[in-house]
C-alpha positions in Angstrom: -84.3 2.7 -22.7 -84.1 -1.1 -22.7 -87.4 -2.9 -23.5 -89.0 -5.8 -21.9 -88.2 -8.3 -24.8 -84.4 -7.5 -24.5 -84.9 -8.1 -20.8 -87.0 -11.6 -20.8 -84.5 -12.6 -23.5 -80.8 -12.3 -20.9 -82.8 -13.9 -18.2 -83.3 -17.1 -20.7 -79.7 -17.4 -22.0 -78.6 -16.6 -18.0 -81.2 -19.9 -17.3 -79.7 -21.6 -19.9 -76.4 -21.3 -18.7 -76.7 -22.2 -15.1 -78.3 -25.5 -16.3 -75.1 -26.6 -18.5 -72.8 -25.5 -15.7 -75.0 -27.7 -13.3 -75.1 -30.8 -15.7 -71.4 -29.9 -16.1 -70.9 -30.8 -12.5 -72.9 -33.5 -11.7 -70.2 -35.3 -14.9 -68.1 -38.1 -12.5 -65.8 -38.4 -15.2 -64.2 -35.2 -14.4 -64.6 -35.2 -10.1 -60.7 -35.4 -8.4 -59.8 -38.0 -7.3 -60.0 -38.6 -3.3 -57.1 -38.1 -0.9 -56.4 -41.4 0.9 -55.5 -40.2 4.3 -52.0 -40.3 5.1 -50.7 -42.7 7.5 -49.1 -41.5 10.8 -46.2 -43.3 12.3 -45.1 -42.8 16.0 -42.3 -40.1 16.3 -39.1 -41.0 17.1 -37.3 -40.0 20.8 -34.6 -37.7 20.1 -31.2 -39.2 20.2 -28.4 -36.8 21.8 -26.1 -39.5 19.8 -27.9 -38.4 16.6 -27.8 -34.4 17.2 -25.4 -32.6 14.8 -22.4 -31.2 16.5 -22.3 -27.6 17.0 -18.9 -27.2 15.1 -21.3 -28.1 11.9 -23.6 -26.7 13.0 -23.1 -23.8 10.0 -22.8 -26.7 7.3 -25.8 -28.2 8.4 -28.1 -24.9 7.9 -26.5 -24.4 4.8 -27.1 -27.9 3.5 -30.5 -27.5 4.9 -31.4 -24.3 2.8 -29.6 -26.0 -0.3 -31.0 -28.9 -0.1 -34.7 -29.1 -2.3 -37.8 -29.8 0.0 -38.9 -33.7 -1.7 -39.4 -34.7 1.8 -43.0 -34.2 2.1 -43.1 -35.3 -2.1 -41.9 -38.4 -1.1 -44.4 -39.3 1.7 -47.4 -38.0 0.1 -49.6 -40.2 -2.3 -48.7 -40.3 -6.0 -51.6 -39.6 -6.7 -51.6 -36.1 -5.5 -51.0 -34.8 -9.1 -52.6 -31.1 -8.3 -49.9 -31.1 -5.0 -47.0 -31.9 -7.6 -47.9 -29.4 -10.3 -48.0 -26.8 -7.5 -45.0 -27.8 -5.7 -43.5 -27.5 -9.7 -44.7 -24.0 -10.8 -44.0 -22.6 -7.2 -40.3 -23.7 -7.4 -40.2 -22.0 -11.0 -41.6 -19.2 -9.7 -38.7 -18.8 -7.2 -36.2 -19.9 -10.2 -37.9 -16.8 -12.1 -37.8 -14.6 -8.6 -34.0 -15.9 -7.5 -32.5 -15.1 -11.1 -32.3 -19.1 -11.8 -32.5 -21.1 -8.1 -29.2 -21.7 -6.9 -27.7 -21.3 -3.7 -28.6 -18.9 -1.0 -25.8 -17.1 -1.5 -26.1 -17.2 -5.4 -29.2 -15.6 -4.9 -27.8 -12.7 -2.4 -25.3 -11.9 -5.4 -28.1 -11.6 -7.4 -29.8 -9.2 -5.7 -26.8 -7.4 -4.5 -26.1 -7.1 -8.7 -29.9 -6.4 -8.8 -30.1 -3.2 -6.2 -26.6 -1.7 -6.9 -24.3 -3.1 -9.8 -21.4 -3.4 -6.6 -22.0 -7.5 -7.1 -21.5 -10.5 -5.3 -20.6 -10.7 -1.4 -18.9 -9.2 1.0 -15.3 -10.1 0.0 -15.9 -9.4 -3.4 -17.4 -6.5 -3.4 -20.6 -5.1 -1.9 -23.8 -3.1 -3.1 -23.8 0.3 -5.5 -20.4 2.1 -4.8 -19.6 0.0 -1.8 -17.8 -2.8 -4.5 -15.1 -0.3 -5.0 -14.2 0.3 -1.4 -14.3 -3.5 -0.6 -12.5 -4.4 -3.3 -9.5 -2.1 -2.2 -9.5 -3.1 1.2 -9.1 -6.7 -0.1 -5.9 -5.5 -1.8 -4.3 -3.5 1.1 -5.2 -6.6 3.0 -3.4 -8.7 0.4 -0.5 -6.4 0.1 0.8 -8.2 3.8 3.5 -10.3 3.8 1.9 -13.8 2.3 2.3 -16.8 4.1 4.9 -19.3 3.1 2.6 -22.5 3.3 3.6 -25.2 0.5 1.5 -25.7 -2.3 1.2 -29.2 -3.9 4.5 -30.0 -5.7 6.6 -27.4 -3.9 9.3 -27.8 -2.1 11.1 -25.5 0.5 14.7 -24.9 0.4 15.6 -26.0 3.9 17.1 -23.5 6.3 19.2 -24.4 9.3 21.1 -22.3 11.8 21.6 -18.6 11.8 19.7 -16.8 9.7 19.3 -12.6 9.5 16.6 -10.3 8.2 14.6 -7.8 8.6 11.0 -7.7 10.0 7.6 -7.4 8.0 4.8 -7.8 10.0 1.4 -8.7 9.1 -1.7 -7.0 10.4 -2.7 -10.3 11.8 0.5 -9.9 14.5 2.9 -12.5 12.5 5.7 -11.8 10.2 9.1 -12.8 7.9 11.8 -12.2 7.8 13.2 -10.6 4.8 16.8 -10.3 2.7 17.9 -7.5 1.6 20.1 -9.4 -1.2 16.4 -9.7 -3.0 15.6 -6.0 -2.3 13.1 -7.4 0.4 11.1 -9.5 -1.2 8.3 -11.7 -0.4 10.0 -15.4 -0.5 8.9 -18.7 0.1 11.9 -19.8 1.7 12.0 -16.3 4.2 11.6 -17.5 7.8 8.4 -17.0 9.7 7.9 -14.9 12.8 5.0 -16.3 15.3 2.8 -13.8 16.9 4.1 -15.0 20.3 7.7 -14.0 19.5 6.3 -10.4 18.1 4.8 -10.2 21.7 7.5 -11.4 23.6 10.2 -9.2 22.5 7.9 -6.3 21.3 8.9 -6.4 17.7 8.6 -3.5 15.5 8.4 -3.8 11.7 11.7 -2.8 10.3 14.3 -4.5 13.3 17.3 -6.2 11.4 16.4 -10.1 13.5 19.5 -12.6 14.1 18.3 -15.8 15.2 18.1 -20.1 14.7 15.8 -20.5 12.1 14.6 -24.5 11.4 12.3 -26.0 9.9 8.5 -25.6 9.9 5.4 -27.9 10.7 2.0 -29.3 9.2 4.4 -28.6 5.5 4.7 -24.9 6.4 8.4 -23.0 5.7 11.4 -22.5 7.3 10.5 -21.0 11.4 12.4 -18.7 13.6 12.8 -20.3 16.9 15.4 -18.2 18.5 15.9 -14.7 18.8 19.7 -14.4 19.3 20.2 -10.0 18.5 17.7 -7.4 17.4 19.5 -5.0 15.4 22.7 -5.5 16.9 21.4 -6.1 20.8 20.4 -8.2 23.2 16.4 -8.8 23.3 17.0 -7.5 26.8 18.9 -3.8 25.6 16.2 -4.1 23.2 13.4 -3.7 25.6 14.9 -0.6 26.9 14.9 1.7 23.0 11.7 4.2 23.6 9.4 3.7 20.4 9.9 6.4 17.4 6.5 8.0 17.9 7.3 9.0 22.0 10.5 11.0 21.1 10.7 14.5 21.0 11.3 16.1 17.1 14.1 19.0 16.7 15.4 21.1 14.3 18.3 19.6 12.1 21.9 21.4 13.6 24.8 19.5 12.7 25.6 19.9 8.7 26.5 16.8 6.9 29.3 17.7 4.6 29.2 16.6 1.0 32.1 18.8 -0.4 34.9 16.1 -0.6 37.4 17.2 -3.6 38.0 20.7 -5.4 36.6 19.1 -9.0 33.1 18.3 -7.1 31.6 21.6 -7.9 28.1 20.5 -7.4 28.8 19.4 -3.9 30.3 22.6 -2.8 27.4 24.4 -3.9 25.1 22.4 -2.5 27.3 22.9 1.3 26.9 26.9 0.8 23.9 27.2 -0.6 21.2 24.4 0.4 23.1 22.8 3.3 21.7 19.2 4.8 22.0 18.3 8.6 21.2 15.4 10.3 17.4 14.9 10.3 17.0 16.9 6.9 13.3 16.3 4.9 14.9 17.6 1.3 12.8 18.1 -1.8 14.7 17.6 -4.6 12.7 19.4 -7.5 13.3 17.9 -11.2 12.0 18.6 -14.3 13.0 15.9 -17.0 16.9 15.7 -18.6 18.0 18.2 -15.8 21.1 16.1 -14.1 18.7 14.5 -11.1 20.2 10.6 -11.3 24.0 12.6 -11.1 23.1 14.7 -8.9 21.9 11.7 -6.3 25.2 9.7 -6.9 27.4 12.3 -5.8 25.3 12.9 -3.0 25.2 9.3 -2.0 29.2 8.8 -2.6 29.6 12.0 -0.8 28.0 10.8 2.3 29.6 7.4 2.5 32.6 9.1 2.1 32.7 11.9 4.2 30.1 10.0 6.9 30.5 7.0 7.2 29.0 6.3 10.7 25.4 7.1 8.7 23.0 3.8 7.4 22.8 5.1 3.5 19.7 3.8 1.7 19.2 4.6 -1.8 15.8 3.6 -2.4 14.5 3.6 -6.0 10.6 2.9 -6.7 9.2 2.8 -10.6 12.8 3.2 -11.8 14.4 1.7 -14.9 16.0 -1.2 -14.4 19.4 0.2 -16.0 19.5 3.1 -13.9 19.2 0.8 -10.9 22.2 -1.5 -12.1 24.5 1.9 -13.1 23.1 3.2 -9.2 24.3 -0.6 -7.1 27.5 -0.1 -9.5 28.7 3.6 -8.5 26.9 3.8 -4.8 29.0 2.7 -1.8 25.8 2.2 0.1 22.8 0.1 0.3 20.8 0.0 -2.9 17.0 -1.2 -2.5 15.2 -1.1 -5.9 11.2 -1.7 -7.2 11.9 -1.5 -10.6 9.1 0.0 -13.4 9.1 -3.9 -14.1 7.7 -4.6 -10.8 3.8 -4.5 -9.9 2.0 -1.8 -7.5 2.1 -4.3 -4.4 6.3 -4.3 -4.9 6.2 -0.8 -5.1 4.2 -0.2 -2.0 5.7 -2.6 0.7 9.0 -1.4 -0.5 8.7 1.9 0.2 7.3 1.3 3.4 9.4 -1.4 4.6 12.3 0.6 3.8 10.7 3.9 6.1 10.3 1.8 8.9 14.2 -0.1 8.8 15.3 3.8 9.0 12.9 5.0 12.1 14.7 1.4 13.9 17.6 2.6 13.2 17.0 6.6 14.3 15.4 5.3 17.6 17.8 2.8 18.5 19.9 6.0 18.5 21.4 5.5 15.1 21.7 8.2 11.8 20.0 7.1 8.6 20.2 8.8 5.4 17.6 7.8 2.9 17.8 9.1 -0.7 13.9 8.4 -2.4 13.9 8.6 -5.8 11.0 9.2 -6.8 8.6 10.8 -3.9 6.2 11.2 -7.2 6.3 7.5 -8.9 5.8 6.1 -5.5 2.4 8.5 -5.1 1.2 7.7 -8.4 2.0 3.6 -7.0 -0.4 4.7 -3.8 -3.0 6.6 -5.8 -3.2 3.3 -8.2 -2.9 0.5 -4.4 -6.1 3.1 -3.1 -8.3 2.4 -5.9 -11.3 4.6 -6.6 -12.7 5.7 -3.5 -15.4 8.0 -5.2 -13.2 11.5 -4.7 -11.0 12.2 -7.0 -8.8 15.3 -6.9 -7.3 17.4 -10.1 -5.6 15.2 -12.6 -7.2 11.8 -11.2 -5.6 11.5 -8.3 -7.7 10.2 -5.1 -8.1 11.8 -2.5 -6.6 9.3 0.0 -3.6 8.3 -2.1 -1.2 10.9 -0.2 -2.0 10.2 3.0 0.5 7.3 3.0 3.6 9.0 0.8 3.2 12.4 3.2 3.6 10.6 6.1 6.7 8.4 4.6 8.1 11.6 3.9 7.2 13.4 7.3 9.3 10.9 9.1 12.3 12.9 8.6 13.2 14.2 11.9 16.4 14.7 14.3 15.6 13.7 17.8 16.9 15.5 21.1 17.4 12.5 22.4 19.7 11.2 19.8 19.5 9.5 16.4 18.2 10.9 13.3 16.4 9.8 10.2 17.2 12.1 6.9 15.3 11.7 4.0 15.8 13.4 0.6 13.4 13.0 -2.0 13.2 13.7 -5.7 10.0 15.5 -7.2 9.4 15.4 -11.1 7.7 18.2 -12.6 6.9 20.1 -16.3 6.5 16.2 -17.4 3.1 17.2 -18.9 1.1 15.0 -16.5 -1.0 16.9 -14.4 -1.3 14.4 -11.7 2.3 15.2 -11.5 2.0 18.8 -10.8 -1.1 18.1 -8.1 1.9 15.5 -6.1 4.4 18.3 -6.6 1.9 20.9 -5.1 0.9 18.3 -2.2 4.7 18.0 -0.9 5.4 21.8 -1.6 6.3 23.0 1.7 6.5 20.0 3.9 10.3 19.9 3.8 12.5 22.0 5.3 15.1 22.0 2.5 13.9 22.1 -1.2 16.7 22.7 -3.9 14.9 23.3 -7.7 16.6 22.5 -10.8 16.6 24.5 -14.0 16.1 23.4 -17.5 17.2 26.5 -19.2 20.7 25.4 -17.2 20.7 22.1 -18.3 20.4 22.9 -21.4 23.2 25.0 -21.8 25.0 22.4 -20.1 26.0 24.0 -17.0 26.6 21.9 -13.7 24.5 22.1 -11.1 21.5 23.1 -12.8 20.6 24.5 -9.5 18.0 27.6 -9.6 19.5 29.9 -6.7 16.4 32.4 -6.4 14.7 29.3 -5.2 16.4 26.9 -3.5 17.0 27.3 0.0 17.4 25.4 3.7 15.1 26.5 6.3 17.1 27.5 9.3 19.8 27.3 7.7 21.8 29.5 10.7 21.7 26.6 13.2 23.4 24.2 10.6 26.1 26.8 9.0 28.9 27.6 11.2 28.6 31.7 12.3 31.5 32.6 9.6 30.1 29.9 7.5 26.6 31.7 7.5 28.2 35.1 6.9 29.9 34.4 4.1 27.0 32.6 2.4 25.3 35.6 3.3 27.2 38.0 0.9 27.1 35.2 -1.3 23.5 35.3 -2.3 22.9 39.0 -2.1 25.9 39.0 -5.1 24.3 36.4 -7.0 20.7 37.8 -6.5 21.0 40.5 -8.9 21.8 38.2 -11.7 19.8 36.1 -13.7 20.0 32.4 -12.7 22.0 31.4 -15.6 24.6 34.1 -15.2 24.8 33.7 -11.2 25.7 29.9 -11.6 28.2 30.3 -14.5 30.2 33.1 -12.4 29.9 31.0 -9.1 31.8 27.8 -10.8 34.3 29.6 -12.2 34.9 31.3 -9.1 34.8 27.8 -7.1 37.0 26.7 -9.2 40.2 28.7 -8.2 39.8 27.9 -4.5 40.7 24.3 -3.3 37.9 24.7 -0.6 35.4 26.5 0.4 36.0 27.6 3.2 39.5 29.6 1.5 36.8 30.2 -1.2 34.2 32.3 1.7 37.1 33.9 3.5 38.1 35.8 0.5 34.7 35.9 -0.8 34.1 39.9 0.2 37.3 40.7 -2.0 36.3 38.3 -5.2 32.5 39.9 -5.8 
């Protein structure tokens, strides 16, 4: 317990205390000074002449937030030295706060970097995750035809007169016209299409546009102002072509014929045993060193030459470059490249640019014949244009990355109202990549022709390296002629009992002392 000396003695040191404090006070050396009262001039009568437009009206705001508050600093007395120190350490406090002042939407990026890691705004990415997904749809945004507006010190080459390409639109309703001696490139000098003009004729992406092409405004590039033929017609017969997506799909049933001379063994077996009609979605199945660039020559001289009313497109996507010269050199076709030399954004406007010349050319009533080499580069060129979306499949590939390639390939079709768009494909596989394997899997099934390629044949050096036991045409009885079919019939039930490198070996040599093969299935019952 306390005692009553302790307590008398706090009560005098608490006396003595209030008494300094109290002399403390009465001290005019340390009083503030007094605020002289501010003097208030009349307001002003609003101007109209002196408003801000409304088209600044954004600016204005802007420059308004930007802009430090000295206004009321500047009017008040300068000896307001408490209002200044405050005005100081509240704007450090918000330089602390805003990660170092700065704009508004400095600050917004710093909190966006702050709450998620996505940084920065909206174009450039957005909060957490988001940034990934923004950033991707800034690329498939970007991977639109780009405009052909003249940058300081460059100069158009000036295009007069008649000019013919074939139309990329943008998603904005414009578009160029691209050559296909540049593979369909993105040029300065390629001639713009107006929106207007897309709406006036009702333009699809892929028509082959004639027209007078001059020169452009406000230092912009060369302009199409007349349409004179799209693909091949009048913009009035154009009006009248029904759109790809309205006409009705049927099953491939007249063959195209690749046998063309006796020495072409591969052909012939190809004819008997996986047969291609008009409309055809082949999958050609390759493991590495198997004969796949051969085997798509022949195929593509054996269509030019045996067909030549079909549009041939060899289209070749992450290639190497000598494999496309040898390819433009031995093709009698149209040869449209995206070499491994190329970047992601060549190899993806490419490839579709080129899908949607052949469904013009099917729905104007027209055959085309694409040969796609590869259907697995140009996935793993979609899988890298998708970005990360946050679900990634086996072997890293995203989830969205096929939806594009599927549907390129899934445009094959024959139409029962005439025209038909055939596209063969090449799939790589035992490459040891197991994204490879996961694209392989994906397309497995979703033609209606697959042929696969042996390596135990290739490396014993026999031509075609074609697996028999499983390569096959679905439906193969409405392409083959009756007689045809029945021949081919006791064909594969001989060759089914060997093993794949026996059957081929024995079918060649037989092929080989027939001219044709139609003498060759007419006696075929006699030979086996």
């Amino acid at each position: 317990m306390p005692t009553k000396s302790s307590n008398a003695t706090r009560k005098t040191t608490r006396s003595r205390k209030a008494a300094t404090e109290a002399v403390e006070s009465n001290d005019p050396s340390d009083e503030k000074p007094v605020k002289k009262p501010r003097k208030r001039t009349p307001k002003k009568k609003a101007d109209p002449a002196d408003a801000p437009s409304e088209d600044f009206g954004d600016g204005v705001m802007d420059n308004a937030d930007n802009a430090p508050t000295t206004t009321a600093t500047k009017d008040a007395p300068s000896s307001d030295g408490d209002g200044q120190r405050g005005g100081r350490q509240r704007r450090r406090r918000r330089r602390r706060s805003g990660g170092g002042g700065g704009t508004r939407e400095d600050n917004n990026a710093q909190n966006n970097r702050s709450r998620g890691g996505g940084g920065g705004n909206r174009n450039s990415g957005g909060r957490g995750r988001g940034g990934n997904r923004n950033r991707n749809n800034q690329q498939n945004r970007s991977s639109g035809p780009k405009s052909n507006v003249a940058t300081s010190g460059q100069d158009f080459q000036e295009i007069e007169g008649e000019w013919e390409g074939v139309l990329e639109l943008h998603p904005k309703g414009y578009g160029f016209m691209r050559s296909a001696s540049v593979n369909y490139a993105s040029q300065d000098s390629d001639p713009f299409v107006s929106s207007s003009t897309v709406e006036k004729y009702g333009l699809r992406e892929g028509v082959l546009l004639k027209g007078e092409v001059g020169p452009g405004t406000r230092g912009q590039g060369p302009r199409l102002h007349e349409v004179i033929s799209i693909d091949g017609r009048t913009p009035e017969e154009y009006q009248k072509i029904e759109h790809f997506d309205n006409l009705t799909a049927i099953n491939p049933f007249e063959q195209i014929k690749l046998e063309t001379t006796q020495n072409q063994v591969t052909m012939r077996v190809m004819d008997m045993l996986t047969p291609i009609g008009k409309g055809q979605r082949a999958l050609i199945v390759a493991p590495p060193r198997t004969g796949k660039t051969m085997l798509l020559q022949d195929i593509a001289n054996s269509v030019s030459t045996n067909h030549p009313e079909v549009h041939l497109i060899v289209l070749l996507i992450d290639e190497r470059p000598e494999e496309v010269t040898e390819m433009r050199r031995l093709v009698n076709g149209e040869v449209i490249a995206s070499s491994m030399d190329r970047d992601v954004e060549s190899h993806v406007r490419t490839s579709q640019l080129i899908i949607e010349r052949g469904k013009r050319i099917a729905e104007a009533g027209g055959d085309a014949f694409i040969l796609l080499d590869s259907i697995t580069r140009t996935a793993r060129a979609f899988n890298k244009w998708v970005g990360n979306t946050g679900r990634t499949m086996s072997g890293g590939l995203d989830v969205k990355a096929m939806d594009i390639p599927k549907k390129m390939f899934g445009t094959a079709r024959r139409f029962d109202e005439g025209g038909s768009l055939t596209v063969v494909g090449t799939a790589l596989i035992e490459t040891g990549s197991r994204m490879d394997d996961v694209i392989f899997q994906e397309f497995k099934g979703t033609g209606n022709m697959e042929m696969v390629l042996s390596r135990d044949l290739a490396d014993r050096r026999i031509w075609p390296a074609i697996d028999i036991s499983r390569s096959g045409t679905r439906r193969e009885e409405k392409i083959l002629a009756p007689d045809v079919m029945e021949g081919v019939t006791a064909l594969r039930r001989a060759l089914i009992s060997m093993s794949p490198v026996e059957a081929m070996e024995e079918l060649t040599r037989r092929l080989a002392m027939f001219p044709t093969n139609k003498e060759f299935l007419a006696k075929i019952r006699s030979i086996l």
